[in-house]
C-alpha positions as CSV (number, residue, x, y, z in Angstrom):
1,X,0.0,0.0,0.0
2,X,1.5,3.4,-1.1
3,X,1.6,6.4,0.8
4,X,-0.7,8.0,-1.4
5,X,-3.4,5.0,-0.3
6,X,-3.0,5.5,3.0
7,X,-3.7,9.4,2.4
8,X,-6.8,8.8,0.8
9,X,-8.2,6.0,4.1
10,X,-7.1,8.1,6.7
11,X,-8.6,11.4,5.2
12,X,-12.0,9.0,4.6
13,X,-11.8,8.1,8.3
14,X,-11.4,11.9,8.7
15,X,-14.4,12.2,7.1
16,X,-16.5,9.4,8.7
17,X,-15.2,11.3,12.3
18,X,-17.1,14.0,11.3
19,X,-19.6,12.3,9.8
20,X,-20.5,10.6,13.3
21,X,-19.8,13.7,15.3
22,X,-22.9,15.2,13.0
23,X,-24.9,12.0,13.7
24,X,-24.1,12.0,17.4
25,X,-25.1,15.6,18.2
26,X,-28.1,15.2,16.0
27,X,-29.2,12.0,17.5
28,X,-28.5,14.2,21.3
29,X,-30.8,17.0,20.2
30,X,-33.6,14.4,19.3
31,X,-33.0,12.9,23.0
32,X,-33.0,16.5,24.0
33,X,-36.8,17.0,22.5
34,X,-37.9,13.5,23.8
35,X,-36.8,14.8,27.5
36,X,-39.1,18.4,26.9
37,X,-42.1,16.2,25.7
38,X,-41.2,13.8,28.9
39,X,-41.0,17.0,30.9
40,X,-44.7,18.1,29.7
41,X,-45.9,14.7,30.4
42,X,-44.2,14.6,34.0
43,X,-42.3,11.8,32.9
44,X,-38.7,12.0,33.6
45,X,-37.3,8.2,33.8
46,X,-35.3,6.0,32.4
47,X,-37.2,3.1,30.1
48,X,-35.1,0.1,30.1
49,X,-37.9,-1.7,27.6
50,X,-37.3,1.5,24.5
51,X,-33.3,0.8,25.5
52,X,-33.3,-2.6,24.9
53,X,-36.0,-2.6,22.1
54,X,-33.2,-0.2,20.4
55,X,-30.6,-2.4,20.9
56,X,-32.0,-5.6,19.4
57,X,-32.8,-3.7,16.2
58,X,-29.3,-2.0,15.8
59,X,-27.7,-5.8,16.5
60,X,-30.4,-7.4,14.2
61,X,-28.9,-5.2,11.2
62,X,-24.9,-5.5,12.2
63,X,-22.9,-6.8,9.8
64,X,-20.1,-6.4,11.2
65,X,-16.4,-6.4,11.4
66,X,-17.9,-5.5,14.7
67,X,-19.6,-8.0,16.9
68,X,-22.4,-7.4,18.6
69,X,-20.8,-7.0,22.4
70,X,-18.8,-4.3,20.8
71,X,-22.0,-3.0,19.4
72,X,-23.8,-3.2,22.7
73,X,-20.8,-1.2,24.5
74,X,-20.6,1.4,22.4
75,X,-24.4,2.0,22.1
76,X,-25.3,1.8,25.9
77,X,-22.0,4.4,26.1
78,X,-24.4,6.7,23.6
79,X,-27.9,5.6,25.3
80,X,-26.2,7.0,28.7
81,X,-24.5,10.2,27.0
82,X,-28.5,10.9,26.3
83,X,-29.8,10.4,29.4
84,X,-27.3,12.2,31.1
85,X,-28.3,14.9,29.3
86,X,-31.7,14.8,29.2
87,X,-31.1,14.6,33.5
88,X,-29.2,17.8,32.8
89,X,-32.1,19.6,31.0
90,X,-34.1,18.8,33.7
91,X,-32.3,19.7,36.6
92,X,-33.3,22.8,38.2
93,X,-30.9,25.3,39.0
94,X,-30.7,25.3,42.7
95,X,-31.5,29.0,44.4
96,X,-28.7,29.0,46.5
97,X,-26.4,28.2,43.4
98,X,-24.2,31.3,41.2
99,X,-26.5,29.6,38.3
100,X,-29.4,31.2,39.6
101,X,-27.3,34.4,41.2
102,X,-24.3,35.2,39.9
103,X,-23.6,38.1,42.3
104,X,-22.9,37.4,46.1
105,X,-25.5,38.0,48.8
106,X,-24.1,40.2,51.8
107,X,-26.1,40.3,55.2
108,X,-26.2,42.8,57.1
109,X,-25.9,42.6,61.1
110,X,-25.6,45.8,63.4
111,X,-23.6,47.9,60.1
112,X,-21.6,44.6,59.8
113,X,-22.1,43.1,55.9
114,X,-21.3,39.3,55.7
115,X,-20.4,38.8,52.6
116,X,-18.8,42.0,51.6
117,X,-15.4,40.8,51.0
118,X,-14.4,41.4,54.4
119,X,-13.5,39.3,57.4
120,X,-15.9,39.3,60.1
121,X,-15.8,37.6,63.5
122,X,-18.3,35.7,65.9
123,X,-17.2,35.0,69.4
124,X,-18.9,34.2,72.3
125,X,-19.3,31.2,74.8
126,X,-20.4,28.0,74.1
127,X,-23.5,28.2,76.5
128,X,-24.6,30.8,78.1
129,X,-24.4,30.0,82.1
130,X,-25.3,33.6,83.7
131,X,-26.0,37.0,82.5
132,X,-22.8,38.0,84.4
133,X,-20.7,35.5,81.7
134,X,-22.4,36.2,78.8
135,X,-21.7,40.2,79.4
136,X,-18.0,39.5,80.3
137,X,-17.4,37.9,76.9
138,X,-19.1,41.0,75.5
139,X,-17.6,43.8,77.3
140,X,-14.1,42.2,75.8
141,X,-15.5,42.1,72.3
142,X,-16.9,45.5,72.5
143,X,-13.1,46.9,73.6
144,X,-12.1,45.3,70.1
145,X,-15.1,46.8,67.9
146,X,-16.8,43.4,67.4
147,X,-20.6,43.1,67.2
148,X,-20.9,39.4,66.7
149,X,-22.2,37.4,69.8
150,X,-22.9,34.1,70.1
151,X,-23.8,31.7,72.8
152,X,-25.9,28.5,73.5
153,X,-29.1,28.5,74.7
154,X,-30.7,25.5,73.6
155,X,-27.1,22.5,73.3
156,X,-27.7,19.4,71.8
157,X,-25.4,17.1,73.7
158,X,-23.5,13.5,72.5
159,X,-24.6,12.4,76.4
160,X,-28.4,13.0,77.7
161,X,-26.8,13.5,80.8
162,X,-24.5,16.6,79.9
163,X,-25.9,20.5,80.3
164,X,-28.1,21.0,77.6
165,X,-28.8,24.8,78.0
166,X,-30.6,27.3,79.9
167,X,-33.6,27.2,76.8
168,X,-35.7,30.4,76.7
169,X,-33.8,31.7,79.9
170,X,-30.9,31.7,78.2
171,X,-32.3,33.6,74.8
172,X,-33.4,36.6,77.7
173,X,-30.0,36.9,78.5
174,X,-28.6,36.9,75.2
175,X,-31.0,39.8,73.9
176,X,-30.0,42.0,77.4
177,X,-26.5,41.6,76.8
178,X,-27.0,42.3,73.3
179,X,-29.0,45.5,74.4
180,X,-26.4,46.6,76.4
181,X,-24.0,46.6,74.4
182,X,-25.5,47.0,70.9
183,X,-24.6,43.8,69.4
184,X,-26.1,41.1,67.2
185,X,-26.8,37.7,68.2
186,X,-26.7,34.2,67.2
187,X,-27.8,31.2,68.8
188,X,-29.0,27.4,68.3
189,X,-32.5,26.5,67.9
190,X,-32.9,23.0,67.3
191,X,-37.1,22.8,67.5
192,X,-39.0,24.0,64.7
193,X,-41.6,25.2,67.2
194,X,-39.5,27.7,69.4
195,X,-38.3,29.4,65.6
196,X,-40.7,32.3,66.1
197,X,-40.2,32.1,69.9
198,X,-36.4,33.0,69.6
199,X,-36.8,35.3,66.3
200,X,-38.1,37.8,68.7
201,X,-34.9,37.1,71.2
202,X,-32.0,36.6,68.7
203,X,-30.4,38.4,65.3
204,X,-29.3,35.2,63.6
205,X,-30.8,32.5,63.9
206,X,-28.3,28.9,64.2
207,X,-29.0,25.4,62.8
208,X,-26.5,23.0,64.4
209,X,-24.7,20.8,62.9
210,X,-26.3,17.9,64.4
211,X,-29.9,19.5,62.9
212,X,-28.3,20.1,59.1
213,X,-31.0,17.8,57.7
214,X,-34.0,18.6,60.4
215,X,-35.7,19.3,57.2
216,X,-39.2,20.5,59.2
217,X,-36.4,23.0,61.0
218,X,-34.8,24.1,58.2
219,X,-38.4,25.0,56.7
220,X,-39.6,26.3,59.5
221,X,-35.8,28.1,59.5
222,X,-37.0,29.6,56.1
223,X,-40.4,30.6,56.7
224,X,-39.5,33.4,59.3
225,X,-37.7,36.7,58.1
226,X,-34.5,36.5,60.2
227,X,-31.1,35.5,59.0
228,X,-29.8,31.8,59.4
229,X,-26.3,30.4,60.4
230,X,-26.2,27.0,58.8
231,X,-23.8,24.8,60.4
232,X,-22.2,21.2,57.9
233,X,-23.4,18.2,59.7
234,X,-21.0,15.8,61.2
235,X,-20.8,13.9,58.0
236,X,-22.4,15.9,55.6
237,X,-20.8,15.7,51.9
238,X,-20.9,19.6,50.6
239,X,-24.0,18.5,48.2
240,X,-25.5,17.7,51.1
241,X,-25.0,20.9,52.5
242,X,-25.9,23.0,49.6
243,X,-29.2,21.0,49.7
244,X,-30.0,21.7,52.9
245,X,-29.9,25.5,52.7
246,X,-31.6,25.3,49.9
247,X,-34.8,24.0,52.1
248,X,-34.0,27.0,53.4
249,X,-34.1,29.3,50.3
250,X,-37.0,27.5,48.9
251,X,-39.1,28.5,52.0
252,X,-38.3,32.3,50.8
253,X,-35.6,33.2,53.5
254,X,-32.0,34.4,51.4
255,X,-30.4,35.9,54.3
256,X,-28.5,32.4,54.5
257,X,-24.8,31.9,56.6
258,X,-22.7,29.0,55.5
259,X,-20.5,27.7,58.6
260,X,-18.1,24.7,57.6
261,X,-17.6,23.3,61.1
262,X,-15.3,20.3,60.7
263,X,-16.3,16.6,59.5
264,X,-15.8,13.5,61.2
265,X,-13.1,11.3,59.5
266,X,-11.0,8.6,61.3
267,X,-8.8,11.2,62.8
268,X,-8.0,11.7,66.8
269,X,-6.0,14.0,66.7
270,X,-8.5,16.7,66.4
271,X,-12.0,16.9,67.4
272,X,-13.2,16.9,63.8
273,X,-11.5,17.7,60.7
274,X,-11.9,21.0,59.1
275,X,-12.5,20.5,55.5
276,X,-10.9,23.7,54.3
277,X,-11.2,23.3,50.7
278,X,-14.7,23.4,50.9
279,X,-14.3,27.1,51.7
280,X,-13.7,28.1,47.9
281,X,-15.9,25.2,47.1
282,X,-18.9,26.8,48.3
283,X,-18.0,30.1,47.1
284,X,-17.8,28.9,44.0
285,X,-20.5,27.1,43.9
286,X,-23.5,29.3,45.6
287,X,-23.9,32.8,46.5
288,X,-23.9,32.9,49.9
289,X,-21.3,33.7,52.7
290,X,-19.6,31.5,54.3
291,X,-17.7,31.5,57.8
292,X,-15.7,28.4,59.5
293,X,-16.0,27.4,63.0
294,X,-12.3,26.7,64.2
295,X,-13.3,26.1,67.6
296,X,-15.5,22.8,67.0
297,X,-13.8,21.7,63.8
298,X,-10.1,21.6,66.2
299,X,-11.4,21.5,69.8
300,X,-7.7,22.9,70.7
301,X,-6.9,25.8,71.5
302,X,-3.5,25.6,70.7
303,X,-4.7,25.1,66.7
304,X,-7.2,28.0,66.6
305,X,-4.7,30.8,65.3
306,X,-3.2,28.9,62.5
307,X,-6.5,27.4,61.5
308,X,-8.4,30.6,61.4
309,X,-5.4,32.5,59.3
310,X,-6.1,29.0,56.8
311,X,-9.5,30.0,56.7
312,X,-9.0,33.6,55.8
313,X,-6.6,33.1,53.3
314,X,-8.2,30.4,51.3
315,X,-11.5,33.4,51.3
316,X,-13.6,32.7,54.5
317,X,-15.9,35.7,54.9
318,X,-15.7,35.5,58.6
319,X,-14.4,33.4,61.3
320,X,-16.3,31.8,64.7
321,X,-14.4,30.5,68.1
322,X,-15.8,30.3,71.9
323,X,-14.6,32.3,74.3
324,X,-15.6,31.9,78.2
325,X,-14.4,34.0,81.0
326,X,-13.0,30.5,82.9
327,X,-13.1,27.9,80.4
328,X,-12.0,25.2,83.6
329,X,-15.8,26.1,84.8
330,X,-17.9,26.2,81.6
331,X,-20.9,24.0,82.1
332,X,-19.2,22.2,78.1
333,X,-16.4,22.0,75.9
334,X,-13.9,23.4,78.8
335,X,-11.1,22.3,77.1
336,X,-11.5,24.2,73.7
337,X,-12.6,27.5,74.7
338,X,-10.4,30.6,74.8
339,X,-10.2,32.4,78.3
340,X,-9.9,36.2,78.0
341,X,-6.3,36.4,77.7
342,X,-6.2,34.0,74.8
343,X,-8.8,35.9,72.7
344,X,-6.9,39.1,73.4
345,X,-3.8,37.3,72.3
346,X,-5.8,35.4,69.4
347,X,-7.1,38.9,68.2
348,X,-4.4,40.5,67.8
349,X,-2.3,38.1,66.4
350,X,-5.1,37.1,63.6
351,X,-5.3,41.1,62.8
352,X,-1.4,41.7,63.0
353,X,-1.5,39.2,60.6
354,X,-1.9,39.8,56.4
355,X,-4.7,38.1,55.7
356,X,-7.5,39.9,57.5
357,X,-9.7,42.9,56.1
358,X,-11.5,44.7,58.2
């Protein structure tokens, strides 16, 4: 076979290439019109009996070089290309998604705007034990210009035995320290009937990480008009998460927080691990703000400074720790939160440092 032979096959494959690519994309825009119709019907399934009716005829009329298992692979390969896309048609672009809004949604709290491309900071005890606490944690924030308070009213505990908040008490306290020193705050609610209770007690409302898929509080979360700190469950994949403040959306409340708070993973050496590439992952993949929790997703103390600088750099709009007058008494979590000294020392080291933008 000459040279020039060859040419000539290799520019007729050429041509057969194209000739399937044409084929292909036409046969994908028919698939494309059989989804709308399935759409208008409410049918949006895959039919196993057209599929393998399909592939009997195309095999009945091979005649080869191919053999019909070859056949069968490469037309199943097509068949899936088409439903894939006609799943694609018919997926709905999620409200909380950059699809839907491009442009990101900043909240505003007491003049601060989540969101804006600044760094904003939540700090507060992990439960609130007495008004005389709460406003000790407050009083040191307010020396540094933060507005951000959060404590635990309501505490879902790992034991039934453990101190699981001081409940509505708690929220009275919150809202009189908050008065008193003109903050916002943010606290747990974990039943969807005490939502429009505490709406009327706290700034921000907080869904736990342990309530991420308490889809009847998420709802209810979304019903009210108050803005929403959604915590990553335990083991929540970031689909997951994205879902969940959608419930959230979907009820008609946008004022939505993202808080990546650590994952469980076969790691001790931490109390959780804090997926920090999921920062930028939700950034770029919805349109709300989203802070990191470096207190539960460390429970060390010692690893708060370095993991809150990660989370700034890699684009956190804000970061949240605990902070207790005398962590040796707190009622929970003693051993991870920061005692005055340490979130005077944390402060200013995190704003001495490059990262932050105040």
């Amino acid at each position: 076979m000459g040279n020039n032979e060859l040419d000539q096959l290799r520019e007729r494959v050429d041509e057969v290439n194209l000739e399937l690519l044409r084929l292909i994309n036409e046969r994908a825009q028919l698939v494309q019109e059989i989804g709308h119709v399935k759409g208008s019907q409410g049918v949006y399934r895959f039919d196993p009996v057209r599929e393998r009716m399909m592939l009997d005829k195309i095999k009945q009329n091979n005649d080869g070089p191919f053999d019909n298992a070859t056949i069968d692979h490469i037309f199943k390969e097509i068949f899936k290309a088409g439903l894939d896309l006609q799943k694609d048609d018919h997926k709905k672009a999620l409200l909380v998604s950059r699809k839907k809004k491009p442009e990101d949604t900043i909240i505003n709290l007491k003049g601060e705007n989540i969101g804006d491309g600044k760094q904003h900071f939540v700090f507060g005890p992990c439960a609130v034990e007495s008004y005389e606490q709460v406003a000790t944690v407050a009083k040191a924030m307010k020396e540094k210009g933060l507005n951000l308070l959060r404590g635990g009213a309501y505490k879902p505990r790992t034991s039934p035995y453990d101190f699981q908040g001081l409940g509505v008490e708690g929220l009275k306290i919150l809202k009189r320290v908050a008065a008193e020193y003109d903050m916002a705050v943010i606290s747990e609610i974990v039943n969807p009937a005490d939502i429009e209770m505490a709406a009327e007690y706290l700034d921000v409302i907080q869904i736990g990480a342990r309530n991420m898929q308490n889809f009847e509080l998420l709802k209810a979360a979304g019903a009210i008009n108050k803005p929403v700190l959604l915590k990553r469950g335990l083991a929540a994949t970031i689909e997951e998460f994205i879902n969940a403040a959608e419930y959230i959306m979907a009820q008609g409340n946008g004022q939505i927080i993202l808080c990546e708070r650590g994952i469980r993973t076969y790691e001790k050496a931490t109390r959780n691990t804090l997926d920090i590439s999921a920062v930028p992952i939700l950034k770029q993949e919805t349109h709300l703000p989203v802070m990191v929790d470096v207190t539960h997703s460390t429970g060390r103390r010692d690893l708060l400074l370095p993991c809150a600088k990660a989370a700034i750099a890699i684009g956190a709009d804000g970061v949240m720790a605990e902070v207790h007058p005398d962590p040796a008494v707190a009622l929970s979590d003693a051993q991870q939160q920061m005692n005055l000294e340490q979130f005077d020392q944390f402060y200013s080291e995190l704003i001495a440092s490059n990262f932050v933008r105040i």
